[in-house]
C-alpha positions as a Markdown table, in Angstrom:
| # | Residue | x | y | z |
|---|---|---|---|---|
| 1 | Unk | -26.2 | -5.1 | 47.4 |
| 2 | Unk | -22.8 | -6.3 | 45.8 |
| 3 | Unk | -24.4 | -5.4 | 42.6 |
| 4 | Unk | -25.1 | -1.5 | 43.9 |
| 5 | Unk | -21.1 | -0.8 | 44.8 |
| 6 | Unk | -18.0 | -2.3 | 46.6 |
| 7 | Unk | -18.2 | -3.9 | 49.6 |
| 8 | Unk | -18.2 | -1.7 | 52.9 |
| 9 | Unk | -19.1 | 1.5 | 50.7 |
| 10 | Unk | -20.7 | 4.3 | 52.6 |
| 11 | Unk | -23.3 | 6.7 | 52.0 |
| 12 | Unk | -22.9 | 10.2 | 52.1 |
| 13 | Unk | -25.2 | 12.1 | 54.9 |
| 14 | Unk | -25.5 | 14.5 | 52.0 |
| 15 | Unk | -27.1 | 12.1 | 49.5 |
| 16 | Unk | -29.6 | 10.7 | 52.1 |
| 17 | Unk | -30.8 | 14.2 | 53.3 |
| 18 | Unk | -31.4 | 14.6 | 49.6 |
| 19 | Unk | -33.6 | 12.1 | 49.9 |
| 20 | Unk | -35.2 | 11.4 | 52.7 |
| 21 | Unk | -37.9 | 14.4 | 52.4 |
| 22 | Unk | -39.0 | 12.9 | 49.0 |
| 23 | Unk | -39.3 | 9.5 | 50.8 |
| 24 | Unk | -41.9 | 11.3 | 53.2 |
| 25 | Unk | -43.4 | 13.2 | 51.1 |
| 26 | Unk | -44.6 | 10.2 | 49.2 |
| 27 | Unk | -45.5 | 8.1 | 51.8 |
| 28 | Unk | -47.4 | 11.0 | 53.1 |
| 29 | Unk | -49.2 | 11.8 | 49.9 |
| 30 | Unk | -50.0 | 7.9 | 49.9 |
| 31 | Unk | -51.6 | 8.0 | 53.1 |
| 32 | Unk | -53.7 | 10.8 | 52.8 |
| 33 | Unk | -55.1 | 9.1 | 49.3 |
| 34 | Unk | -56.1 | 6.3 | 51.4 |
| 35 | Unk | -57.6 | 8.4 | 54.2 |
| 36 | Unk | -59.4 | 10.5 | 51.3 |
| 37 | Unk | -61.0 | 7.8 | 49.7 |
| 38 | Unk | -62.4 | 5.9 | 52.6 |
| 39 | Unk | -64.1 | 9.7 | 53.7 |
| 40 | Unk | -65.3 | 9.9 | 50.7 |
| 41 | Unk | -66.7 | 6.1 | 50.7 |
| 42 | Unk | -68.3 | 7.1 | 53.8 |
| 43 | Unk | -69.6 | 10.3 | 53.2 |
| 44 | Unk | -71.2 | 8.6 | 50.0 |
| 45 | Unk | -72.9 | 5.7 | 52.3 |
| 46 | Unk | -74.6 | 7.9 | 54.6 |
| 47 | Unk | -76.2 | 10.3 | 52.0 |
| 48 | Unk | -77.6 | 7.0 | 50.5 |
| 49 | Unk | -78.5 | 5.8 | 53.6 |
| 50 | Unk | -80.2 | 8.8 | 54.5 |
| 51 | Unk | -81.8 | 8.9 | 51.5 |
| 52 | Unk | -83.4 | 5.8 | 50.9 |
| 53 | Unk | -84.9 | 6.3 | 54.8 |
| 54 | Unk | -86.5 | 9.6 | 53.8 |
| 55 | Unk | -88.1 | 8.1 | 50.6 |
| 56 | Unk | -89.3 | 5.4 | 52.1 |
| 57 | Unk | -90.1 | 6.7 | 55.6 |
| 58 | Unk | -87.7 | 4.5 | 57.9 |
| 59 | Unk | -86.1 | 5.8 | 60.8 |
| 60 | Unk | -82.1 | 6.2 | 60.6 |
| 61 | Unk | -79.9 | 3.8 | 62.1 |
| 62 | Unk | -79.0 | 4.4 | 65.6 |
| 63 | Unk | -75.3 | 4.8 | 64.7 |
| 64 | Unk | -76.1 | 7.4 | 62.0 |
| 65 | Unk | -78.7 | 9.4 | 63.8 |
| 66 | Unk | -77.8 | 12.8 | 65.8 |
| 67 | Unk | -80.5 | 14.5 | 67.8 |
| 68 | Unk | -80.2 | 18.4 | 67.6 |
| 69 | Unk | -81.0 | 19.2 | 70.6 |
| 70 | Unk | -77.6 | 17.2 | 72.1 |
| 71 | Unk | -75.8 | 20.2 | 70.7 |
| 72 | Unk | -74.3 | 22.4 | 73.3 |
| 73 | Unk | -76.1 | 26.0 | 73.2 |
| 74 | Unk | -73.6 | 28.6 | 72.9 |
| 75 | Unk | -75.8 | 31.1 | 74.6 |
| 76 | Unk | -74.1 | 33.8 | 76.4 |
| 77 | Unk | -75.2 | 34.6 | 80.4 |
């Protein structure tokens, strides 16, 4: 930090509002990445998953199976 300016220096509010939104936006961008790619892992999973059961005639796992008929009905009375 002695290295970056003198001792007891301060920082404009200025300069750091300059920055700060480019700090966020990269972190952001960062996370979302992350979050994208284990989706996509997923997503990838299952439709192999699901695949291999229907070509070899196995049930889905409990945890990957939906029933259609636990769908609400959006019928109107």
């Amino acid at each position: 930090m002695q290295q970056l300016g003198p001792a007891g220096s301060r920082v404009p509010v200025k300069n750091v509002a300059k920055v700060v939104p480019v700090v966020g936006i990269l972190i952001g961008a960062g996370m979302n990445s992350a979050v994208l790619g284990r989706v996509a892992a997923d997503a990838q999973r299952f439709c192999q998953t699901r695949f291999l059961c229907d070509k070899y005639g196995l049930p889905l796992p409990a945890a990957l199976a939906t029933d259609q008929d636990d769908d609400p009905q959006t019928d109107a009375m």
